[in-house]
N, CA, C and O atoms as a GROMACS GRO file, in nm:
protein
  332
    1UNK      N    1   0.085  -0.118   0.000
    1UNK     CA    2   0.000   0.000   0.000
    1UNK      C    3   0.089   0.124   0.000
    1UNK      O    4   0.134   0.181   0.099
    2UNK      N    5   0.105   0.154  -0.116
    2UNK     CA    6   0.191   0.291  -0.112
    2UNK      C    7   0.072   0.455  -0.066
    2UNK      O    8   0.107   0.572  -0.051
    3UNK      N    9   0.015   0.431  -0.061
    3UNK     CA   10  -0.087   0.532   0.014
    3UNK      C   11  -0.017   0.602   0.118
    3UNK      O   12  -0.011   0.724   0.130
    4UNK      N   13   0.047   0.497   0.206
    4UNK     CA   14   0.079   0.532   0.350
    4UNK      C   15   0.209   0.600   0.324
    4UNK      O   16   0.258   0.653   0.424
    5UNK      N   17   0.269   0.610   0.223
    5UNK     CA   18   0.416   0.650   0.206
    5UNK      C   19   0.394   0.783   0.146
    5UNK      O   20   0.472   0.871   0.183
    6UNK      N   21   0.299   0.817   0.058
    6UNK     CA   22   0.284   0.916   0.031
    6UNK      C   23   0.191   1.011   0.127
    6UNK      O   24   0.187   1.134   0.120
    7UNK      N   25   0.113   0.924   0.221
    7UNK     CA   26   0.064   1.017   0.311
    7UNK      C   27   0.132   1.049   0.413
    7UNK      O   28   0.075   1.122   0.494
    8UNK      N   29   0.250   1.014   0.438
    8UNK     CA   30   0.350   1.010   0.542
    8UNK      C   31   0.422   1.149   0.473
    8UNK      O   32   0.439   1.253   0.537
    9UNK      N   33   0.462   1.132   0.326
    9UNK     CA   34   0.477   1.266   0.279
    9UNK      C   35   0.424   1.383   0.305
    9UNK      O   36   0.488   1.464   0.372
   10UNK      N   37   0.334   1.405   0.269
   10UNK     CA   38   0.211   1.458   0.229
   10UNK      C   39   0.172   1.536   0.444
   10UNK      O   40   0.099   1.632   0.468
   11UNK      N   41   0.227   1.476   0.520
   11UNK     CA   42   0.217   1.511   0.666
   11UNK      C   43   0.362   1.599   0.657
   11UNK      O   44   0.379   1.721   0.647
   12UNK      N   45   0.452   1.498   0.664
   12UNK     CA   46   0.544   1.623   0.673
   12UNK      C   47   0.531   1.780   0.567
   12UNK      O   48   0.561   1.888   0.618
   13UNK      N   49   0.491   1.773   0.441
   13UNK     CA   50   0.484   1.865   0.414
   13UNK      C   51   0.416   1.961   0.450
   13UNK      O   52   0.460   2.075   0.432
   14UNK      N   53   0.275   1.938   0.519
   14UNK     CA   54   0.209   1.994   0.562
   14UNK      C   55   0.246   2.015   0.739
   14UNK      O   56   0.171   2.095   0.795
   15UNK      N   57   0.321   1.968   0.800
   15UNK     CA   58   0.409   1.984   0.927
   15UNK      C   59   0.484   2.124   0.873
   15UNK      O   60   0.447   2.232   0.918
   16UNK      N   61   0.552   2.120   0.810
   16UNK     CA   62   0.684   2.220   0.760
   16UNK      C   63   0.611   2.341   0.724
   16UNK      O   64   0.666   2.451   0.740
   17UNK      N   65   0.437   2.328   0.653
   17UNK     CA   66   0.397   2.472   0.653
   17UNK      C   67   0.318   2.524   0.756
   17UNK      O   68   0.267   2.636   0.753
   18UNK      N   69   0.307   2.431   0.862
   18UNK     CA   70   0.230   2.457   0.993
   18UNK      C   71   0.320   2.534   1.098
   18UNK      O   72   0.284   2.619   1.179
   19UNK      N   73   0.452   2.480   1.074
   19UNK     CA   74   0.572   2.589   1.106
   19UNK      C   75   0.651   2.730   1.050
   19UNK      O   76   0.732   2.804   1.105
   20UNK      N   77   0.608   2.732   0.959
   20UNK     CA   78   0.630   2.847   0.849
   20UNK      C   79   0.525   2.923   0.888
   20UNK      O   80   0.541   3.035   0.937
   21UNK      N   81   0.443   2.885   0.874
   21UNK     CA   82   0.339   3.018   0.861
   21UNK      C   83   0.228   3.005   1.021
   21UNK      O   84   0.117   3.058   1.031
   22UNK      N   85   0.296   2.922   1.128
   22UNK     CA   86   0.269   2.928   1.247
   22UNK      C   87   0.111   2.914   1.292
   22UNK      O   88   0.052   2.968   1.385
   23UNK      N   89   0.066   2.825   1.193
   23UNK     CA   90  -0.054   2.758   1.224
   23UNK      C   91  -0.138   2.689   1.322
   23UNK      O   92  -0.140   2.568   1.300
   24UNK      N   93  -0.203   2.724   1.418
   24UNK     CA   94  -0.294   2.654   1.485
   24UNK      C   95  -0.349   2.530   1.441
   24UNK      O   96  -0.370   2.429   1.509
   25UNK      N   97  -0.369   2.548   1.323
   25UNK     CA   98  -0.466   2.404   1.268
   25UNK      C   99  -0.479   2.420   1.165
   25UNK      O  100  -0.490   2.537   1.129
   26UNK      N  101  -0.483   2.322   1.073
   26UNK     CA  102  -0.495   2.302   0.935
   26UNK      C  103  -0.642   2.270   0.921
   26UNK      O  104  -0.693   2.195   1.005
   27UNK      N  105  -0.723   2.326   0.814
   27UNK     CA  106  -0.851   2.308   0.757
   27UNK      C  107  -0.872   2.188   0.692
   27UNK      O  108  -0.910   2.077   0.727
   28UNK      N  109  -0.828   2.253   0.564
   28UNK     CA  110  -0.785   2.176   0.424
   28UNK      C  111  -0.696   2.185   0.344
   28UNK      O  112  -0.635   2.286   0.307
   29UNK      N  113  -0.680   2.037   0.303
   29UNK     CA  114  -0.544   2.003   0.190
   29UNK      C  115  -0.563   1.977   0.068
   29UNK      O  116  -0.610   1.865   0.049
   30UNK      N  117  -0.546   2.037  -0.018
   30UNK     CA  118  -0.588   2.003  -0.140
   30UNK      C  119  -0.455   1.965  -0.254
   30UNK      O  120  -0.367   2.043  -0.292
   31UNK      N  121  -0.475   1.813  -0.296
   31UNK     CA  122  -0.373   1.780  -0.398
   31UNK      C  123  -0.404   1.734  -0.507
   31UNK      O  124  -0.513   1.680  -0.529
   32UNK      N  125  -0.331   1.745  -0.573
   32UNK     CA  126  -0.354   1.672  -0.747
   32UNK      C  127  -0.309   1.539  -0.770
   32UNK      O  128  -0.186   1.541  -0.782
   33UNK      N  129  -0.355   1.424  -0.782
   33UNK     CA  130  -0.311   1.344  -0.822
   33UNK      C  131  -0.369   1.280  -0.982
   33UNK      O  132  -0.481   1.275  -1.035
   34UNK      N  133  -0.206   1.227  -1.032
   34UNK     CA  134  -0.278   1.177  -1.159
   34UNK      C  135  -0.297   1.080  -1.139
   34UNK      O  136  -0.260   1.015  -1.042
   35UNK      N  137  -0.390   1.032  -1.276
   35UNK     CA  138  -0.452   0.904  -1.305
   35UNK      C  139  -0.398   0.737  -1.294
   35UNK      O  140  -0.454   0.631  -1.267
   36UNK      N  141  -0.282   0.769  -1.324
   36UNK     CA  142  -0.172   0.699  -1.341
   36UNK      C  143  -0.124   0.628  -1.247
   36UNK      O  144  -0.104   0.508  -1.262
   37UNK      N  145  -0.089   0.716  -1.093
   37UNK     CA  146  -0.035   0.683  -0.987
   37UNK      C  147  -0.113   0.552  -0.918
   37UNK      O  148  -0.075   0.482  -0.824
   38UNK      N  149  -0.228   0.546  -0.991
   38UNK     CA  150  -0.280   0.392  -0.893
   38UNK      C  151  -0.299   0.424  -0.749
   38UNK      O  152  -0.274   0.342  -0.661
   39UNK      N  153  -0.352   0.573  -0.719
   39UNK     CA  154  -0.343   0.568  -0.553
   39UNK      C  155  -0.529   0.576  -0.532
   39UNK      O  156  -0.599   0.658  -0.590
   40UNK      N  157  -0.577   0.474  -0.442
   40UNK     CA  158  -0.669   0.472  -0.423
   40UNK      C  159  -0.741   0.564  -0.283
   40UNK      O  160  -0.704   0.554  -0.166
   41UNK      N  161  -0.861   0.662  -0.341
   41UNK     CA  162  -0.853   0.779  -0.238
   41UNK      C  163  -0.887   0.735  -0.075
   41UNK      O  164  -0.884   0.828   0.006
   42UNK      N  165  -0.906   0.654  -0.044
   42UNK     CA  166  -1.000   0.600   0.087
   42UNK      C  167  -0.889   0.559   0.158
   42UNK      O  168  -0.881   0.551   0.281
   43UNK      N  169  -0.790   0.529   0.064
   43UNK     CA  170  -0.668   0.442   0.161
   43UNK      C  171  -0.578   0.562   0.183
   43UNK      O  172  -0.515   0.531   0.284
   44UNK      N  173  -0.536   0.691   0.142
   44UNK     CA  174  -0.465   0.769   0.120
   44UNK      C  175  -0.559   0.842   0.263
   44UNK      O  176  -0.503   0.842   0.372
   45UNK      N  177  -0.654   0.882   0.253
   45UNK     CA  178  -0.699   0.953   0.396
   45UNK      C  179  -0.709   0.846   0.488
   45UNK      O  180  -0.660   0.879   0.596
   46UNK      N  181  -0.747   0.749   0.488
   46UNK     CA  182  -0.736   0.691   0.603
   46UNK      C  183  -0.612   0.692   0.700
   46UNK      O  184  -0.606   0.709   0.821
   47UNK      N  185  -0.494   0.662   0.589
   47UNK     CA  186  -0.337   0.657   0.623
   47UNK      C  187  -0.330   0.761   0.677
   47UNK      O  188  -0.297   0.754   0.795
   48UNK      N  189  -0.362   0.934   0.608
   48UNK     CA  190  -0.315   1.002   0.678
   48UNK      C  191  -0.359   1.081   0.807
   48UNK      O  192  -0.293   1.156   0.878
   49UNK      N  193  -0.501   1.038   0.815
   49UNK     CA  194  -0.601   1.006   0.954
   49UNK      C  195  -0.462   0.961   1.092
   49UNK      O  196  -0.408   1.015   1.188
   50UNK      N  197  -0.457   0.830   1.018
   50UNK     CA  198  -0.396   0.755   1.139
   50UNK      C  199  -0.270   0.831   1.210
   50UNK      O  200  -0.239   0.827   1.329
   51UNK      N  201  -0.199   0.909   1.092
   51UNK     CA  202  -0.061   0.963   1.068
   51UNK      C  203  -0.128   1.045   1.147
   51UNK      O  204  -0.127   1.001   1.262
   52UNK      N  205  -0.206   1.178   1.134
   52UNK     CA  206  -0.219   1.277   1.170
   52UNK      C  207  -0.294   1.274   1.289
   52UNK      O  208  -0.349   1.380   1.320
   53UNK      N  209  -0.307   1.188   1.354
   53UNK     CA  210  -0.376   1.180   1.464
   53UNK      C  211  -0.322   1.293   1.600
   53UNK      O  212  -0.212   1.348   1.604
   54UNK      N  213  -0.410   1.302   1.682
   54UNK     CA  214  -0.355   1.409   1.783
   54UNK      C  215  -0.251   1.526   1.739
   54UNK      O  216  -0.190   1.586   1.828
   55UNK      N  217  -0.230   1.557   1.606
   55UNK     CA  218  -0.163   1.700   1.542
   55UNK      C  219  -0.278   1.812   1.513
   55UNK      O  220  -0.398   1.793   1.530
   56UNK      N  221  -0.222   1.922   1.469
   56UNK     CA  222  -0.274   2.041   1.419
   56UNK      C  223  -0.337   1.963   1.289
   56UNK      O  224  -0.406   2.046   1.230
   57UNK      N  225  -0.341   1.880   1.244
   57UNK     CA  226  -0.335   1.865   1.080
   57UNK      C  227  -0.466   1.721   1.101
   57UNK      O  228  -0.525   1.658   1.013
   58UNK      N  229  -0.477   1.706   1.275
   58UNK     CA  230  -0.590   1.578   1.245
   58UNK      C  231  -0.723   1.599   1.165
   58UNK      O  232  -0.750   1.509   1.084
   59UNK      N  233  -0.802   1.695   1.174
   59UNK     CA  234  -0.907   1.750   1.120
   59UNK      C  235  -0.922   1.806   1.038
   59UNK      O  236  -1.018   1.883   1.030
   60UNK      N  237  -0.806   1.787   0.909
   60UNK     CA  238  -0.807   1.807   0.762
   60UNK      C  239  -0.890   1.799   0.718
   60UNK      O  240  -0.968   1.759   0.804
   61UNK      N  241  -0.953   1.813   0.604
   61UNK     CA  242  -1.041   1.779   0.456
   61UNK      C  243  -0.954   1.750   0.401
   61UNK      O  244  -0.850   1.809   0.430
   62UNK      N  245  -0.951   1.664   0.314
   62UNK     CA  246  -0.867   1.609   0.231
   62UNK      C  247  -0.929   1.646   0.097
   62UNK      O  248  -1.049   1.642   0.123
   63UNK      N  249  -0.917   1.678  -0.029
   63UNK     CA  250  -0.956   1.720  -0.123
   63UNK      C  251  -0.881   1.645  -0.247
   63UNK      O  252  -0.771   1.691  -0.278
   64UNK      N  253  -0.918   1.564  -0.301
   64UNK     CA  254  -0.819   1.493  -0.376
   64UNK      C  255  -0.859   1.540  -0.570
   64UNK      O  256  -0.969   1.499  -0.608
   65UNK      N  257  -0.807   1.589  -0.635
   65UNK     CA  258  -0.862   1.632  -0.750
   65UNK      C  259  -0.750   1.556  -0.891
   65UNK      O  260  -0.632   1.578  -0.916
   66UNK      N  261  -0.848   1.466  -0.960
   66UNK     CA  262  -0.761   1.418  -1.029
   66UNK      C  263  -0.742   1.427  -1.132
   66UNK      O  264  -0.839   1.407  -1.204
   67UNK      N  265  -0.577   1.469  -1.216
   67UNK     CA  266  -0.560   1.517  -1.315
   67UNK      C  267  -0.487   1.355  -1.412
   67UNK      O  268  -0.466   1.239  -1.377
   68UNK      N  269  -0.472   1.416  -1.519
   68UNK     CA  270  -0.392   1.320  -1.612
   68UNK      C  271  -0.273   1.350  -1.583
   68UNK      O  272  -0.213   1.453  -1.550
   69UNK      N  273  -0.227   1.157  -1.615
   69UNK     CA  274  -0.093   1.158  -1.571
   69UNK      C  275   0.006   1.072  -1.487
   69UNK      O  276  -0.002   0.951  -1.472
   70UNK      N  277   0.132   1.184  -1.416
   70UNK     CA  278   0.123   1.097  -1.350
   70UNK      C  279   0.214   1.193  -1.168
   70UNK      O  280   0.305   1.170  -1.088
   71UNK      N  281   0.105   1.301  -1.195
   71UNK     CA  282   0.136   1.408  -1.139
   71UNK      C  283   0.101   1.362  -0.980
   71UNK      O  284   0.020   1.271  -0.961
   72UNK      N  285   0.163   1.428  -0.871
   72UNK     CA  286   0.152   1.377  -0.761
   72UNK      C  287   0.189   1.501  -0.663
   72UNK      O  288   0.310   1.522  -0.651
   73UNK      N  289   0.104   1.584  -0.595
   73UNK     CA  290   0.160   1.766  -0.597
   73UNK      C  291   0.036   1.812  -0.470
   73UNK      O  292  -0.081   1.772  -0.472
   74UNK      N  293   0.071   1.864  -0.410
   74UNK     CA  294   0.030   1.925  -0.243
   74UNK      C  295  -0.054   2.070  -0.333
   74UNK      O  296   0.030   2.150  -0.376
   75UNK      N  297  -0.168   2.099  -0.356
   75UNK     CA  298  -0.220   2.214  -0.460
   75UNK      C  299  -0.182   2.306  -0.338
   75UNK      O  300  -0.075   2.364  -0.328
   76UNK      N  301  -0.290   2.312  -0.240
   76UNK     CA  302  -0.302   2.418  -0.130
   76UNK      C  303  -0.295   2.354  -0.011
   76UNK      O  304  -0.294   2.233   0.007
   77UNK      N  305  -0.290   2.443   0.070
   77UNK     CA  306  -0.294   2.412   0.239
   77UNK      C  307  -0.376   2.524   0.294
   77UNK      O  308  -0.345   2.642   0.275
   78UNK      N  309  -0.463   2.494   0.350
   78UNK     CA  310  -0.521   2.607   0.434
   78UNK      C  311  -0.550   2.589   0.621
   78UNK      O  312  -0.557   2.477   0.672
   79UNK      N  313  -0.561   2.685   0.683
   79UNK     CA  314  -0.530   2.658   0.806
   79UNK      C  315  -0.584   2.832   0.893
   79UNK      O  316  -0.616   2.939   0.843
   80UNK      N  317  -0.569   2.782   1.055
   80UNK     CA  318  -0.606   2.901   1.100
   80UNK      C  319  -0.486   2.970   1.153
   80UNK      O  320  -0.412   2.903   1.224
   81UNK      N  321  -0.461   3.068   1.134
   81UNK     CA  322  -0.305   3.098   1.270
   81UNK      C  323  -0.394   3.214   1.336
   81UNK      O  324  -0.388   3.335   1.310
   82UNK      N  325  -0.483   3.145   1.431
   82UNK     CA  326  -0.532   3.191   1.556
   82UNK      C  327  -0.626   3.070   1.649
   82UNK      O  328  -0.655   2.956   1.610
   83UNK      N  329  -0.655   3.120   1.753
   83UNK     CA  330  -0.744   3.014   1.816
   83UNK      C  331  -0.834   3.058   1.850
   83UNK      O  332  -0.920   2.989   1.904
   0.00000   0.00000   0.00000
């Protein structure tokens, strides 16, 4: 299940902009994946459910939008930096 490897990605990257731009909590994530990659969407949030558990980033939306290809890309991040 490569799901979990890319959602393991897909955390840290979104870790690294939760520190950059000093985020309280992440909303939503929105990525592109292509057609190609064989990543099935249910297993990809679940993974990163599990990953993101007890973080700023547990209560994501996950937004998965799929392009041709074989593109694999973090679109946006959105989040609060307040509480």
């Amino acid at each position: 299940m490569h799901e979990a490897s890319i959602a393991l990605e897909l955390y840290e990257i979104v870790e690294e902009n939760i520190i950059k731009y000093k985020l309280k909590t992440v909303t939503l994530i929105r990525i592109k994946v292509g057609n190609f990659n064989g990543v099935y969407e249910d297993s990809l949030r679940f993974a990163f459910g599990v990953i993101s558990k007890g973080t700023k980033s547990e209560n994501a939306k996950i937004i998965i939008d799929e392009v041709e290809g074989l593109e694999l890309l973090v679109d946006s991040i959105e989040g609060v930096d307040y509480e």
